[in-house]
N, C-alpha and C positions, 0 to 999 in steps of 0.2 A: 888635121881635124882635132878641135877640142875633145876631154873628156873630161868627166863629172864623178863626182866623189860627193853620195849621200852621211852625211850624220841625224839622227831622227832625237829629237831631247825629249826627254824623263815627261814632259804634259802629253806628247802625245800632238800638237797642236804646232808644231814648226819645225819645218828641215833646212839645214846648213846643204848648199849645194855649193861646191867648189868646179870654175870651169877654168881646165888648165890647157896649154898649149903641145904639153908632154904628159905621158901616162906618167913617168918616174919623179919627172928633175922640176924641182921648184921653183918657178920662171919668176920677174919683178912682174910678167903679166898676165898673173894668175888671179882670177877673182872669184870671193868666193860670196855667198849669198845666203840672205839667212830670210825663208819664205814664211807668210804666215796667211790663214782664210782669213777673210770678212775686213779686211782693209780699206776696201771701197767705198767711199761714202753715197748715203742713198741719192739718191737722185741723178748716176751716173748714166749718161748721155754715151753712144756711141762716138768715137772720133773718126771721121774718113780719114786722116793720114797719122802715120806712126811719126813719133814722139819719141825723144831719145837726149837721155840725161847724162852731163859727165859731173863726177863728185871729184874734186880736187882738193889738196893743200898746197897753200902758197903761202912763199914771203916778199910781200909787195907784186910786183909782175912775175915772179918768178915762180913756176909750177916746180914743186917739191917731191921728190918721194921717199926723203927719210928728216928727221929733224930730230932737237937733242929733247931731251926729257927737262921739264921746269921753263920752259920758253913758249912762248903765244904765236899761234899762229890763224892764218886766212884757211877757213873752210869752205869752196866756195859750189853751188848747185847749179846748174847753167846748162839753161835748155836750147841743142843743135836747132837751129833757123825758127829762132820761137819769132810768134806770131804775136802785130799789134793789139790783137782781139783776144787774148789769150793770158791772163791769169796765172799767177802759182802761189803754191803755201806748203815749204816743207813739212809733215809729220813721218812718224816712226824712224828717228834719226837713232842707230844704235853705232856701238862699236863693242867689238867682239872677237876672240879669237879661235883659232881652229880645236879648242876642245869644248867649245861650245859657252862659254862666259860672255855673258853680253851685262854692259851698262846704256842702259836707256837715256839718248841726249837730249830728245824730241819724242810726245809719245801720241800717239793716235789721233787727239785732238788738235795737235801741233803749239804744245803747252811743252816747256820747260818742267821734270818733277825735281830737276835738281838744278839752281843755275851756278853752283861751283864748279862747272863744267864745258858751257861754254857761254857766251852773251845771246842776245835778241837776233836773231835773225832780221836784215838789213836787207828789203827788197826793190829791184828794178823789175815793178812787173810790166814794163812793156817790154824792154831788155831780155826778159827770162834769165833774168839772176838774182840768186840768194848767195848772202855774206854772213859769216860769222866766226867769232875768233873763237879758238879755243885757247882755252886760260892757260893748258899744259895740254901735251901728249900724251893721253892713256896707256898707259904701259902693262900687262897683262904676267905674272912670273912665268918664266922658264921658258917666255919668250922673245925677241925683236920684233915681232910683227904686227901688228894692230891693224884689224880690216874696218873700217867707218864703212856707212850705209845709211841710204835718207828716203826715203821713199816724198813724191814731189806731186803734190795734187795741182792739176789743170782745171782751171775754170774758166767761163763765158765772159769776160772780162776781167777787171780786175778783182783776187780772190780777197775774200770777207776773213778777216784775222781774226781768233778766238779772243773771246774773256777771257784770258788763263787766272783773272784772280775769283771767280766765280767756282760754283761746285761745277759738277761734270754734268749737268744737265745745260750753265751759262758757258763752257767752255767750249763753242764754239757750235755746237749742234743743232741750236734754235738758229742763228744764226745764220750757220751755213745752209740753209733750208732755204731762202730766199737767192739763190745762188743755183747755177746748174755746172755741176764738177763734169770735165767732157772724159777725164782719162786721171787713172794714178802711174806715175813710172816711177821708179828706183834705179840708181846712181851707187855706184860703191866703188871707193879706193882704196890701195894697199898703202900702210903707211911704216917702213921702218926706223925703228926709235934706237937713231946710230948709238956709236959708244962712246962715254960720255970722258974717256979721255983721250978723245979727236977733241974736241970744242965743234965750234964751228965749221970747222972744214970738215969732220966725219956726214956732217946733212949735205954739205952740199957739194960732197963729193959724189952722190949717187945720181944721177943722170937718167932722165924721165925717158931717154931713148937706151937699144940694147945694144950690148957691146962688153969689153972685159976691160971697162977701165974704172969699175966700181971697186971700192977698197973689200979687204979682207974680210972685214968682218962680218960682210953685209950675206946674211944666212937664211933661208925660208924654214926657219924654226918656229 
């Protein structure tokens, strides 16, 4: 059975939930989540069947779970037996680490506040997948670990993309108003940001399956 490790932050307004596969020992399939109210966009619709998102790093075909710092990689959002009729539009895209530091990638309205961070999100909405590179690996001190987290809005078709160059009145909310959103899910990966005198083989030496053939360095700090 999993268990969970609350952090509560200084506003008052969101909790970091970690859910691990061991009380003690720091697994690669440990995830942890950072929850917030009022995420939902109005007009949300009940879904009869559950929905379920996986957030990955990739290079080319190849699902990643560590890479080097100053390298670009595939961020990718992709929803299990998504549906022809069925829409998406990532917002609240963070990455964060377990003492609570979050840089915002994607924010509520599903607008970029910073794009030194990664590119346009690149969508297959029949597919239910979103792409997008990040320019670097966020690297966080006094740790290797960086947790990414996107939260993936479902809509009645295909979903209605914000103005992000408008205020935040055009950035997506008049908009999305002519739209009916059926569900929000959230997706999150672990990503270790190897050492950086491996090169290349320190990323891809860590193996998206479990086992003890991950190198040394690789620490749930």
């Amino acid at each position: 059975m999993s268990s969970s490790r609350y952090w509560q932050d200084t506003g008052d307004r969101s909790v970091m939930v970690a859910v691990r596969a061991h009380p003690s020992v720091d697994l690669q399939e440990d995830r942890l989540f950072s929850l917030s109210c009022g995420r939902a966009g109005a007009g949300q619709a009940s879904k009869p069947d559950i929905s379920l998102v996986s957030l990955s790093l990739r290079d080319g075909a190849r699902e990643l779970r560590a890479g080097q710092a100053g390298v670009s990689y595939n961020l990718r959002a992709e929803l299990r037996d998504p549906s022809p009729n069925t829409g998406l539009m990532v917002r609240n895209c963070l990455a964060f680490n377990l003492a609570g530091t979050v840089v915002t990638l994607v924010d509520d309205r599903g607008c970029r506040p910073n794009d030194n961070f990664i590119s346009e999100w690149s969508y297959d909405q029949s597919g239910g997948r979103a792409d997008t590179t990040l320019w670097t690996l966020i690297q966080f001190s006094a740790s290797n670990r960086t947790f990414y987290q996107c939260d993936v809005q479902l809509c009645q078709g295909e979903c209605l993309m914000p103005d992000c160059q408008g205020g935040e009145a055009a950035g997506g909310q008049t908009r999305a108003g002519a739209q009916i959103f059926e569900d929000t899910i959230t997706g999150s990966t672990t990503v270790f940001v190897a050492d950086p005198s491996l090169g290349a083989a320190g990323a891809l030496g860590v193996e998206c399956g479990l086992g003890d053939d991950n190198p040394s360095w690789l620490r749930g700090q």
